[in-house]
C-alpha positions in Angstrom: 0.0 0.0 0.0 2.8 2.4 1.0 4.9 1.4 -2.0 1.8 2.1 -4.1 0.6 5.4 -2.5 4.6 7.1 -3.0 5.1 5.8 -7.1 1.4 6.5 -7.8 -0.1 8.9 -5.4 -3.3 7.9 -5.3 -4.3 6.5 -2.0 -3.3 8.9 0.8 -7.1 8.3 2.4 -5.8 5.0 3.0 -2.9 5.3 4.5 -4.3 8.0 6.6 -6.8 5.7 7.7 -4.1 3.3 8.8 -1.8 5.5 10.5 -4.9 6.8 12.2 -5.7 3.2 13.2 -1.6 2.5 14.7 -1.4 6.1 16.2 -4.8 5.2 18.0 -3.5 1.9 19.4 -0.4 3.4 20.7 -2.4 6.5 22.3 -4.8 4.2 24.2 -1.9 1.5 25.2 -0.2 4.7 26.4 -0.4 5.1 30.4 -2.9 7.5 31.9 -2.5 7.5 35.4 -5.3 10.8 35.4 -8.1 9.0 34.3 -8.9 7.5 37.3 -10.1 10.9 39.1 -10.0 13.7 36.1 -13.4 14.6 35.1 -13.9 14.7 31.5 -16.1 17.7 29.6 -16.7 18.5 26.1 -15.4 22.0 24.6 -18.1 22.9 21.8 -15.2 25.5 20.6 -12.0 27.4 21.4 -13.7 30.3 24.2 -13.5 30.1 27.8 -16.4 27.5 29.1 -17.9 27.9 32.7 -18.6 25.5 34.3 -21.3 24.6 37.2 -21.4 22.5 40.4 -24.4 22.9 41.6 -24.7 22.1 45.7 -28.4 22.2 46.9 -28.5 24.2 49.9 -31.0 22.4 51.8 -33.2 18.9 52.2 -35.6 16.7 50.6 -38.7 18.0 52.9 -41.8 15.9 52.9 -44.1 16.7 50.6 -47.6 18.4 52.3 -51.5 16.7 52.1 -52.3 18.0 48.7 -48.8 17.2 46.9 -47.5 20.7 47.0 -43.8 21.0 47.0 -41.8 23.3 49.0 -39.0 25.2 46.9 -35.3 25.0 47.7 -32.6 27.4 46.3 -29.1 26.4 44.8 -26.1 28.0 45.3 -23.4 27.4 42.4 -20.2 26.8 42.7 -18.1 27.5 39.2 -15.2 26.6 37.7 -13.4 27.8 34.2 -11.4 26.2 31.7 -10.6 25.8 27.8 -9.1 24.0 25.0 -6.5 24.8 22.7 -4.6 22.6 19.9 -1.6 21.0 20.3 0.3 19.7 17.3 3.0 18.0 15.3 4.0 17.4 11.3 6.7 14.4 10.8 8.2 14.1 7.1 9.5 11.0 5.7 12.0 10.7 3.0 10.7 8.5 -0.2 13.7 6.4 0.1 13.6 5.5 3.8 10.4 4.1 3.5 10.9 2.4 0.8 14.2 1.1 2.3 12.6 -0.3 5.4 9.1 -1.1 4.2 6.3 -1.3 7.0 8.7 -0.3 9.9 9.2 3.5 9.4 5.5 3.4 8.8 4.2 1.8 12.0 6.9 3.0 14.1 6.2 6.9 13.0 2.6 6.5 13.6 3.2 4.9 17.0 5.8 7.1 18.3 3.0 10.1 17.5 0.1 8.4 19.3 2.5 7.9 22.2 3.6 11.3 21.9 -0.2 13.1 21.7 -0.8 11.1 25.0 2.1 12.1 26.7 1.6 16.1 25.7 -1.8 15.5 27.3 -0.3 14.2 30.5 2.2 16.9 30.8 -0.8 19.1 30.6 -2.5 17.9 33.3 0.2 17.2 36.0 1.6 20.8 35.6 -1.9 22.2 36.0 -2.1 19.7 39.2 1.4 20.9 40.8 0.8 24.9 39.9 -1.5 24.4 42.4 -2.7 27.8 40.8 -5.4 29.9 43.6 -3.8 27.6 46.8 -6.0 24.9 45.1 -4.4 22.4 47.8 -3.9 24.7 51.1 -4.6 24.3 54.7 -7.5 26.9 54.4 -9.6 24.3 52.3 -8.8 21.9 54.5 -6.8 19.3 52.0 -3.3 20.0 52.4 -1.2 18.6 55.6 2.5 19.3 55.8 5.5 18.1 58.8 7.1 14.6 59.7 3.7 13.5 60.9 2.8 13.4 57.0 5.1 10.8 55.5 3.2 8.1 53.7 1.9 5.8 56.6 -0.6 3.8 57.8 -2.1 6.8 60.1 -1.2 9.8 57.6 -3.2 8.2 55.3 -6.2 7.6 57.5 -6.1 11.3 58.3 -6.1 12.1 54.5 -9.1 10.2 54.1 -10.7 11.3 57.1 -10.0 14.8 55.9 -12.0 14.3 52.5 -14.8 13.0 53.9 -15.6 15.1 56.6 -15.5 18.0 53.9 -18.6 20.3 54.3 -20.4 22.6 51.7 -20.8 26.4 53.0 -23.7 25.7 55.1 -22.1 23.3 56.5 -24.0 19.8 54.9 -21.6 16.7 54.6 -20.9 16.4 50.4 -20.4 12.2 50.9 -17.1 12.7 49.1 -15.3 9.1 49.2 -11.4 8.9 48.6 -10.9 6.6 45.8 -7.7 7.2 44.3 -4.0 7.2 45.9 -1.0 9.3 43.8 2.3 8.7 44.2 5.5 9.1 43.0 7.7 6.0 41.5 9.6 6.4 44.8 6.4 5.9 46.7 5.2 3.1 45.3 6.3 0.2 46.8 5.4 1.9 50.2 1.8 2.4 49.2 1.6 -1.3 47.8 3.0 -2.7 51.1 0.3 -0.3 52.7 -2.9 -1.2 50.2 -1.9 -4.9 49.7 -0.8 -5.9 53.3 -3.3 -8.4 55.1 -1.3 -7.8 58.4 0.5 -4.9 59.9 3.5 -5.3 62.2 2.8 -3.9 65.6 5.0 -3.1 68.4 2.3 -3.3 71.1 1.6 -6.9 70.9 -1.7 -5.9 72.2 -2.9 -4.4 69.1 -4.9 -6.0 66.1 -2.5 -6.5 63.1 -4.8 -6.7 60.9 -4.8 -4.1 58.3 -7.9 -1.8 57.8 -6.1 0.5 55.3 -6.3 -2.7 52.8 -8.0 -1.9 49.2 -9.5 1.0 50.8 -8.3 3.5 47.7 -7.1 2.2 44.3 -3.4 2.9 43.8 -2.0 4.9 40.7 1.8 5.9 40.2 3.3 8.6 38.5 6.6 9.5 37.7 5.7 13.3 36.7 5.3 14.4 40.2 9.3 14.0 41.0 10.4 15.4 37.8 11.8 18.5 38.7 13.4 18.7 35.3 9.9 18.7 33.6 7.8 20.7 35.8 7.7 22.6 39.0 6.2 22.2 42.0 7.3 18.0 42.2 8.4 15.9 45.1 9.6 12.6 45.9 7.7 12.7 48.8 4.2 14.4 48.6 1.5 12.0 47.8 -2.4 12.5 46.8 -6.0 11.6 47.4 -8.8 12.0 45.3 -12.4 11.5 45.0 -14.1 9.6 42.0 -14.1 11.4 38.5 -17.9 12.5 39.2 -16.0 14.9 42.2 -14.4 17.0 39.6 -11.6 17.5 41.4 -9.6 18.0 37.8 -11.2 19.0 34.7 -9.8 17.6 31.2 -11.8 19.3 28.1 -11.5 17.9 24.6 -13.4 19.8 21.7 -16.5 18.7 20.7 -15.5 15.6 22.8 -13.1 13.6 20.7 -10.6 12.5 23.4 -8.4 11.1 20.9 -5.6 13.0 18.1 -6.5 13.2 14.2 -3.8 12.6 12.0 -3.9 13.0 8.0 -0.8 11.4 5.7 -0.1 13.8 2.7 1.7 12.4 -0.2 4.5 13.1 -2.5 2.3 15.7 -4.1 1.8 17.6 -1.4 4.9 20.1 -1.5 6.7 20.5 -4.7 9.6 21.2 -3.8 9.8 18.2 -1.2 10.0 14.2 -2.3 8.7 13.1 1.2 5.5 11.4 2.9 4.4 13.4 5.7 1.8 12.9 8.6 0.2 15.8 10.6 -1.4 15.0 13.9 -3.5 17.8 16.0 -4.9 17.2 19.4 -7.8 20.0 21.2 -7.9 19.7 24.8 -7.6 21.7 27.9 -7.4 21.2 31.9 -8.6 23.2 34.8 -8.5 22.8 38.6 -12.6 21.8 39.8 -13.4 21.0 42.9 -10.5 21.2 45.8 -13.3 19.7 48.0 -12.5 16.1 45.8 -8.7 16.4 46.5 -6.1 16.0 49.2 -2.2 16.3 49.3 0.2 15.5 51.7 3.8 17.0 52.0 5.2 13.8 52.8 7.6 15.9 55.0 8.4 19.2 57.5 
């Protein structure tokens, strides 16, 4: 098909088709640590969206003899955020495709899906250690810092126990359950040992050793939150809670909700001056700090 497409030109829908298809596969295999707490919205266009979490300020009241209902107000609690596009064009000479056949193919497309995954990733764990606003600070209640805060059995139970005695403004529990723990790579075996564990080791003989902490939050890793040469903000030792994506603690937009990168192949007729195959992939999306409420970080040290 390739060989056909570069002496013939006539079937770049094809092999943009298929290098849609590999740079797909590679963008889906790729890891996403995010997606188990980062609420996803659709961005109808390229203009600041608003958006609305709506907290009922007040109860289900039982309904009178004669059926009529009382009426309740709702406070709104907002949130902003945008999409913009994020691209790449990779060129091919004629001969080197030609030269190795299928490889350069496949491995081009690959290496961009890989690529458009890992741009969105970026994204969203620089937005999540800005910490832009105090987003995690002691004033909202989810953010802990000292010795008392490395990664343990009872800093996590206060993490939890933070989120879920969060209260809206009129003071109403919100029911938010912790389901997901972050950590660094240099966290990880730590938090499996502290998940995973059927016993703890106690040095009062007299307490239970069994461990209560087990399965109680899902466990994702992520090496972007001690890369100090990629982003600011990072630590070896500061790990996260969050609630369920339907919390909104993050907010990841993709226009007109396609949450996946469009590539097109243009042939040797596409630049004149130019005997090379080339492939241009473009990715919309945005990400946005929601609801602090939904999120918890610990220093992980004084």
């Amino acid at each position: 098909m390739i060989r056909a497409a570069l002496s013939t030109l006539s079937l770049p829908v094809a092999l943009g088709n298929a290098a849609n298809k590999v740079l797909l596969d590679a963008y889906t295999e790729s890891p996403a640590s995010w997606r188990s707490f980062a609420a996803i919205k659709s961005a109808a266009d390229f203009k600041e969206h608003t958006g609305i979490r709506p907290s009922q300020t007040g109860d289900l009241d039982m309904v009178a003899p004669g059926g009529e209902l009382s009426y309740g107000s709702v406070k709104e609690a907002t949130y902003k955020y945008s999409v913009d596009t994020f691209g790449k064009v990779i060129s091919l000479d004629r001969r080197d495709i030609i030269n190795d056949d299928l490889g350069f193919f496949h491995d081009t497309a690959n290496s961009l899906g890989r690529a458009a995954m890992r741009s969105l990733s970026d994204l969203i764990y620089k937005v999540l250690l800005t910490n832009s606003g105090s987003f995690f600070g002691t004033g909202n209640g989810n953010y802990d810092q000292g010795v008392g805060t490395v990664l343990s059995y009872d800093s996590l139970a206060i993490g939890i126990s933070r989120m879920m005695l969060q209260r809206d403004d009129e003071n109403r529990d919100l029911d938010i359950q912790p389901r997901t723990l972050l950590v660094p790579p240099e966290l990880q075996n730590g938090a499996k040992q502290l998940l995973q564990s059927d016993f703890l080791k106690r040095l009062d003989d007299k307490q239970p050793t069994g461990n209560s902490m087990k399965n109680v939050v899902n466990l994702e890793v992520e090496s972007r939150l001690s890369n100090p040469n990629r982003f600011t903000g990072t630590s070896a030792k500061a790990w996260y809670l969050f609630g369920s994506p339907i919390d909104m603690s993050i907010i990841v937009a993709f226009l007109q909700g396609k949450q996946n990168p469009t590539v097109e192949f243009f042939g040797l007729d596409s630049d004149v001056n130019r005997l090379a195959a080339s492939w241009r992939v473009y990715f919309d999306y945005g990400c946005a700090l929601g609801d602090f409420r939904a999120a918890y970080k610990s220093k992980g040290e004084a």
